[in-house]
GUVEX-314802 format. One line per field, with one value per residue: z, x, y negated of N, C-alpha, C, CB in turn; residue number from 0. Coordinates in Angstrom, 3 decimals, decimal comma. Glycine has a CB too. Layout:
BEGIN
n_Z	[Z	...]
n_X	[X	...]
n_Y	[Y	...]
ca_Z	[Z	...]
ca_X	[X	...]
ca_Y	[Y	...]
c_Z	[Z	...]
c_X	[X	...]
c_Y	[Y	...]
cb_Z	[Z	...]
cb_X	[X	...]
cb_Y	[Y	...]
n	[NUM	...]
//
This chain:
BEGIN
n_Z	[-142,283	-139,406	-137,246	-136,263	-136,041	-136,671	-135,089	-134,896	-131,989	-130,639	-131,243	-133,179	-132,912	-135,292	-134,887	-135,230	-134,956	-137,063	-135,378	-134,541	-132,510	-130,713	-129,327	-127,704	-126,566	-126,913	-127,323	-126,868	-126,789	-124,566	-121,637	-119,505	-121,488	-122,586	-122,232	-123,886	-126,280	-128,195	-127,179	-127,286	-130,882	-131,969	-134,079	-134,649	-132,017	-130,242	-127,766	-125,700	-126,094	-126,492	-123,948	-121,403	-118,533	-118,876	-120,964	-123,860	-124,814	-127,631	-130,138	-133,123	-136,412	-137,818	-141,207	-141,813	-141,352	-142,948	-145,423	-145,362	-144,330	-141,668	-139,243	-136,346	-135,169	-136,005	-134,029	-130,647	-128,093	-125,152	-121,734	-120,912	-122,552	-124,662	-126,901	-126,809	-124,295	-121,323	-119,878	-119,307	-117,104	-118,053	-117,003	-117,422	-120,072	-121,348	-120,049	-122,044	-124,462	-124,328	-123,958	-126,043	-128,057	-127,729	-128,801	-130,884	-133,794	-136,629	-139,613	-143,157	-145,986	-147,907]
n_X	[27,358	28,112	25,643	22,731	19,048	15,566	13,145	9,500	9,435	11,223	14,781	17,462	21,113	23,857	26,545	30,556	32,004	30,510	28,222	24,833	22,803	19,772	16,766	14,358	10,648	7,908	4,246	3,715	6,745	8,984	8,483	7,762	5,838	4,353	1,421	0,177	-0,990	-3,123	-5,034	-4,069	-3,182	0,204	0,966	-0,444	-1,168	1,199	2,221	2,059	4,425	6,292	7,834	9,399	10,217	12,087	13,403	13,141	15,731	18,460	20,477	22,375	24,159	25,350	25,436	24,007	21,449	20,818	21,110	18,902	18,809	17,772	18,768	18,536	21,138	22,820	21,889	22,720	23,133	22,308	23,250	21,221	20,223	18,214	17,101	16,479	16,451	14,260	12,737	14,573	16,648	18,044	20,751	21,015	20,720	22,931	24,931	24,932	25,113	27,410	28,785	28,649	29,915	32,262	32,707	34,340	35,344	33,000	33,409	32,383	31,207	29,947]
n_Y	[-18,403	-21,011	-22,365	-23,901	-22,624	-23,056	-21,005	-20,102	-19,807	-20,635	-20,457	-19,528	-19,129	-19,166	-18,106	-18,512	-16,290	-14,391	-13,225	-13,570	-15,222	-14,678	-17,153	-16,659	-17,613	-17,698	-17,101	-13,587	-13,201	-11,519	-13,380	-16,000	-17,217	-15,038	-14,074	-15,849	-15,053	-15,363	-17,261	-19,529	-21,036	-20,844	-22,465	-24,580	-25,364	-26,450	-27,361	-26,184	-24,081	-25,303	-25,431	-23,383	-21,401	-19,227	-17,006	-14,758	-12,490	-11,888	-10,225	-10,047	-8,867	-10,975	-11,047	-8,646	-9,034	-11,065	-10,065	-8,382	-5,857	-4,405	-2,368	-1,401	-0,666	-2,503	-4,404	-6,158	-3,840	-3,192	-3,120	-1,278	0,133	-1,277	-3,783	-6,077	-8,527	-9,416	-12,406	-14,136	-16,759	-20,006	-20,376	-17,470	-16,697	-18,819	-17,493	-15,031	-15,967	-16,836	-14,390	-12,849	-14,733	-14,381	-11,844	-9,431	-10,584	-9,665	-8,157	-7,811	-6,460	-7,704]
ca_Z	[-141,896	-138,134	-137,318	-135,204	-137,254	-135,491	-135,023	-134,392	-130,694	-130,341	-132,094	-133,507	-133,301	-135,977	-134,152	-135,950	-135,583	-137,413	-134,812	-134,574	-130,995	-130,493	-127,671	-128,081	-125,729	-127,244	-127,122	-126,933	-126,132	-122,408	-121,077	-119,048	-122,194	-122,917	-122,604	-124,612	-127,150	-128,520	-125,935	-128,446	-131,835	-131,555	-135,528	-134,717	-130,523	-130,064	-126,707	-124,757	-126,520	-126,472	-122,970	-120,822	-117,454	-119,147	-122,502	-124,213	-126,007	-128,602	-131,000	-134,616	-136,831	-138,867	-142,754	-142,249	-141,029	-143,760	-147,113	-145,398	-143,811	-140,312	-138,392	-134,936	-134,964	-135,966	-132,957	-129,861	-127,613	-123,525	-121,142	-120,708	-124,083	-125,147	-127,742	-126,496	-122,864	-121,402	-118,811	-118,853	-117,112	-118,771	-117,078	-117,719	-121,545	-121,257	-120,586	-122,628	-125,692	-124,496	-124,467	-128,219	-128,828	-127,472	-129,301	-131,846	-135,089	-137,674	-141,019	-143,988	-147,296	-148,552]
ca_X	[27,759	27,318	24,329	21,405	17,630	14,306	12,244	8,164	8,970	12,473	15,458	18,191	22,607	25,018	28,213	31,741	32,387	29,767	26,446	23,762	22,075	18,458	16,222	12,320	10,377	6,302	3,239	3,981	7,960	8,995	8,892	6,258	4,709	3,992	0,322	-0,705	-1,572	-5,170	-5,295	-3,681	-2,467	1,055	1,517	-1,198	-0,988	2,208	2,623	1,928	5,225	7,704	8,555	9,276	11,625	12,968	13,130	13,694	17,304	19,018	22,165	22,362	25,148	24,681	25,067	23,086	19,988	20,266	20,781	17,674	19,067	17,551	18,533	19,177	22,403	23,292	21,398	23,742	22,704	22,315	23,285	19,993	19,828	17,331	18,267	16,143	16,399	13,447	12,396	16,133	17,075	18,695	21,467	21,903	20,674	24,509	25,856	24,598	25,110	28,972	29,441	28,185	30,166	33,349	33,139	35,253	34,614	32,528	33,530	31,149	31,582	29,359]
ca_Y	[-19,734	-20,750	-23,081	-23,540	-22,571	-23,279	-20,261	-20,790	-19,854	-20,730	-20,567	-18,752	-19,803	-17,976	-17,712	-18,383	-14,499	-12,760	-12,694	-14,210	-15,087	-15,478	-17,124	-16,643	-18,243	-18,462	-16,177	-12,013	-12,686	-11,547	-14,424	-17,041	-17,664	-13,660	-13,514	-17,133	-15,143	-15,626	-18,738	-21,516	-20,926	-21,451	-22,944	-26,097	-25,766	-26,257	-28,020	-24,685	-23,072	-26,329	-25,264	-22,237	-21,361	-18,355	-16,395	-13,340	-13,063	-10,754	-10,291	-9,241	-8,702	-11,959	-10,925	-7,571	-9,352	-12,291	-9,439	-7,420	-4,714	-4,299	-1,805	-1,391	-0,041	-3,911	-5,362	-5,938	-3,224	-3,876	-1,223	-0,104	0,649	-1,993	-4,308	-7,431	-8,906	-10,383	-13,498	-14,211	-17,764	-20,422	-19,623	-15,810	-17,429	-19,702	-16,314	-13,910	-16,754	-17,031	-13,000	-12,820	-15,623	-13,759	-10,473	-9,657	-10,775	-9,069	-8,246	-7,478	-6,164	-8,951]
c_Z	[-140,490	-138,144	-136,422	-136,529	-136,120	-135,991	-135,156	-132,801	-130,130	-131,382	-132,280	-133,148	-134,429	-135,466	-135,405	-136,133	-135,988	-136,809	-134,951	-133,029	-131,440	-129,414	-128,058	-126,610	-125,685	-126,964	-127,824	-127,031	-124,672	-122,019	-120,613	-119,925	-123,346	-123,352	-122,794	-125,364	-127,195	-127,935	-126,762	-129,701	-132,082	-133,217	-135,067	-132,903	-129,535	-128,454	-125,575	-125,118	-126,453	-125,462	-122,351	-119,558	-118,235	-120,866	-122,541	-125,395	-126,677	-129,519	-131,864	-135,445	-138,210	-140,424	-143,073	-141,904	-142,458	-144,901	-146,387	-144,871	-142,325	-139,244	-137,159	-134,742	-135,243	-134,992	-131,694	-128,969	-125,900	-122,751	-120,548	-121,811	-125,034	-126,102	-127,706	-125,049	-122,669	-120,273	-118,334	-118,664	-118,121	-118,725	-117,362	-119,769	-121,912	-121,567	-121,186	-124,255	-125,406	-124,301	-125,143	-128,324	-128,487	-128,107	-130,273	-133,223	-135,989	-139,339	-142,043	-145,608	-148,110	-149,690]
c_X	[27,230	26,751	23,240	20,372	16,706	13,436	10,852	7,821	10,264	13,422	16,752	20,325	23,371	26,405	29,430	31,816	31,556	28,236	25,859	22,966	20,260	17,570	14,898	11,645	8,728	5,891	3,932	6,012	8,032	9,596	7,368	5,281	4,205	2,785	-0,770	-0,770	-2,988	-5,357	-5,432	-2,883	-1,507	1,807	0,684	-1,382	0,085	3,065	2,903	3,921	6,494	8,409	8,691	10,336	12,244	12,330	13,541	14,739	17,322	20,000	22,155	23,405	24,425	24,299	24,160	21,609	19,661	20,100	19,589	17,866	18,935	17,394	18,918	20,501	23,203	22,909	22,866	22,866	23,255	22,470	22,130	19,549	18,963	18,168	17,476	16,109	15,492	13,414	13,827	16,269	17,838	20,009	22,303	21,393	22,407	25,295	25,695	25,269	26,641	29,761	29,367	29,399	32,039	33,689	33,520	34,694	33,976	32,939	32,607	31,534	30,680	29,495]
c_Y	[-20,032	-22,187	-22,728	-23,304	-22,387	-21,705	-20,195	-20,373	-19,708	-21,185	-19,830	-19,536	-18,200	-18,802	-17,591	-16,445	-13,827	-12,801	-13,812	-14,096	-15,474	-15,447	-17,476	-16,928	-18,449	-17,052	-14,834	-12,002	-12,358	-12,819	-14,948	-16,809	-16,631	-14,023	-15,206	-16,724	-14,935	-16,405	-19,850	-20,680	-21,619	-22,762	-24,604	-27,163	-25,836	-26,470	-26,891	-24,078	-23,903	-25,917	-23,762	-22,476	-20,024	-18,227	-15,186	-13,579	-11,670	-10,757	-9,680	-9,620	-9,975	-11,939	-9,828	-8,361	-10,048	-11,187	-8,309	-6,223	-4,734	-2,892	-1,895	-0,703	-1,763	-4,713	-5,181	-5,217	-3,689	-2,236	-0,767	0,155	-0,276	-2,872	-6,000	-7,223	-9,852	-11,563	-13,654	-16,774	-18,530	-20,444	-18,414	-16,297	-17,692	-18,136	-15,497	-14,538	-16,681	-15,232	-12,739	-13,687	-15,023	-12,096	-10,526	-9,694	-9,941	-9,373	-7,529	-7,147	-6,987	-9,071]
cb_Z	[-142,915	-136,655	-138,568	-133,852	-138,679	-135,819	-134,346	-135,429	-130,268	-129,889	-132,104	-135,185	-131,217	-138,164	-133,218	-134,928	-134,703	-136,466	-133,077	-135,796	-129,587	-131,391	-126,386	-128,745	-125,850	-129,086	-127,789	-128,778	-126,339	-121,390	-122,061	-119,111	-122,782	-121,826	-121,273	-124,877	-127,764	-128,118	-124,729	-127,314	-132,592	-130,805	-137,366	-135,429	-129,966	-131,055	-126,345	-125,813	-127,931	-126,247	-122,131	-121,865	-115,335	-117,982	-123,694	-124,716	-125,039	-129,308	-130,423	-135,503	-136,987	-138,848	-143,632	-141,333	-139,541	-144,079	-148,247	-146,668	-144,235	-140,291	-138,690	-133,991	-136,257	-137,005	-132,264	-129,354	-128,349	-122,952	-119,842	-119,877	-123,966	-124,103	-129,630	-127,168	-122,329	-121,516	-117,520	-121,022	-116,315	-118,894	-116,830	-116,538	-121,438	-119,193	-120,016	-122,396	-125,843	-122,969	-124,230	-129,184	-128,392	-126,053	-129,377	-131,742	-135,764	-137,427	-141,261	-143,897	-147,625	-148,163]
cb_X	[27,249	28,236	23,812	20,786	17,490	13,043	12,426	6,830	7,879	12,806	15,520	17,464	23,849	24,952	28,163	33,173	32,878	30,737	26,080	23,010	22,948	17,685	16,962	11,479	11,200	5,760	1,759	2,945	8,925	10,269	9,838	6,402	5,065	4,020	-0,140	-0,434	-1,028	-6,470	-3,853	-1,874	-2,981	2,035	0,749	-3,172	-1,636	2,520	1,568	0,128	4,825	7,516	8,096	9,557	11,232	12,960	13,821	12,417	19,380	18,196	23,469	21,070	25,657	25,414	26,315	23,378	19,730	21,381	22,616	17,192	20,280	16,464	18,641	18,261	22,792	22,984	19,508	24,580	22,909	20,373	24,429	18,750	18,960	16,527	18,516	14,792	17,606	12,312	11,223	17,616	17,493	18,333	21,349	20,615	19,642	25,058	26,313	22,768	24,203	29,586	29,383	26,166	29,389	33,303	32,387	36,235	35,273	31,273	34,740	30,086	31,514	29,733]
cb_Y	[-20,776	-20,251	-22,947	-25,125	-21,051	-25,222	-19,997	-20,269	-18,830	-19,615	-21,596	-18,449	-20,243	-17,753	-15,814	-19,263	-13,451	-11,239	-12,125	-13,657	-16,593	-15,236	-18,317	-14,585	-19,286	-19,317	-16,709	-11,187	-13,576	-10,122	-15,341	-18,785	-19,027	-12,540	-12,165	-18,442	-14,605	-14,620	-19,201	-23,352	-20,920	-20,083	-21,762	-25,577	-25,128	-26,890	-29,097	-23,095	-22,396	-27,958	-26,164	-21,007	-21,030	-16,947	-17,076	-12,239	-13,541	-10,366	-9,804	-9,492	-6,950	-12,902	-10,699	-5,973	-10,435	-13,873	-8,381	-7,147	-4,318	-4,987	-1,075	-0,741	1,547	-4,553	-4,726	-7,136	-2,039	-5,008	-0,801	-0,419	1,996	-2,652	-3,329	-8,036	-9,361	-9,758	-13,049	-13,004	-17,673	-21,213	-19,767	-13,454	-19,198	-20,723	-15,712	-13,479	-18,338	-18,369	-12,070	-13,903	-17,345	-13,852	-9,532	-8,718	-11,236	-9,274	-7,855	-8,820	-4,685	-10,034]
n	[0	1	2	3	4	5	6	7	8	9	10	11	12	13	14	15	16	17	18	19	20	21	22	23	24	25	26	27	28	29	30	31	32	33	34	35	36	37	38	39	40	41	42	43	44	45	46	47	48	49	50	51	52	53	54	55	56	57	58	59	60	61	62	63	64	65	66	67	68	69	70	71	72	73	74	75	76	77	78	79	80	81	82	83	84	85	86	87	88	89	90	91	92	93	94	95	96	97	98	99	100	101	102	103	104	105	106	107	108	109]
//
């Protein structure tokens, strides 16, 4: 079903076709707010993690993640092979969220 869901250092969108986007943004993602960990505990110190200038994104085949099946062959893969992108603007964010949101639908034996 598509929908936003809060993360504890971001948050996730499921996309009409199938994926799932996600933009992480708190302590040990690539991003600004990499190396706050051990600084503030991000569950009670939250103020540190509300913000960032960039994030780290990623793309997963929406029904294999939710029944437990995680592999990387379901992540959306980047042409450098990686399957997360890090300290990405909010701009290249916009686009990365509207090229997921343009690939062709996923079907699932569900």
């Amino acid at each position: 079903m598509a929908g936003f869901s809060q993360t504890p250092f971001g948050f996730h969108i499921n996309l009409e076709n199938g994926w799932t986007v996600s933009v992480q943004f708190g302590s040990g993602n690539y991003c600004r707010n990499r190396d706050l960990s051990g600084k503030v505990n991000p569950f009670t110190d939250t103020s540190d993690f509300n913000s960032c200038d960039n994030a780290e994104i990623a793309a997963w085949i929406t029904e294999e993640r939710k029944h437990g099946i995680n592999s990387c062959d379901d992540w959306y893969q980047f042409d450098d092979g990686n399957n997360v992108r890090g300290w990405q603007s909010p701009s290249q964010v916009l686009e990365f969220i509207n090229l997921i949101a343009k690939l062709e639908g996923v079907t699932t034996n569900v």
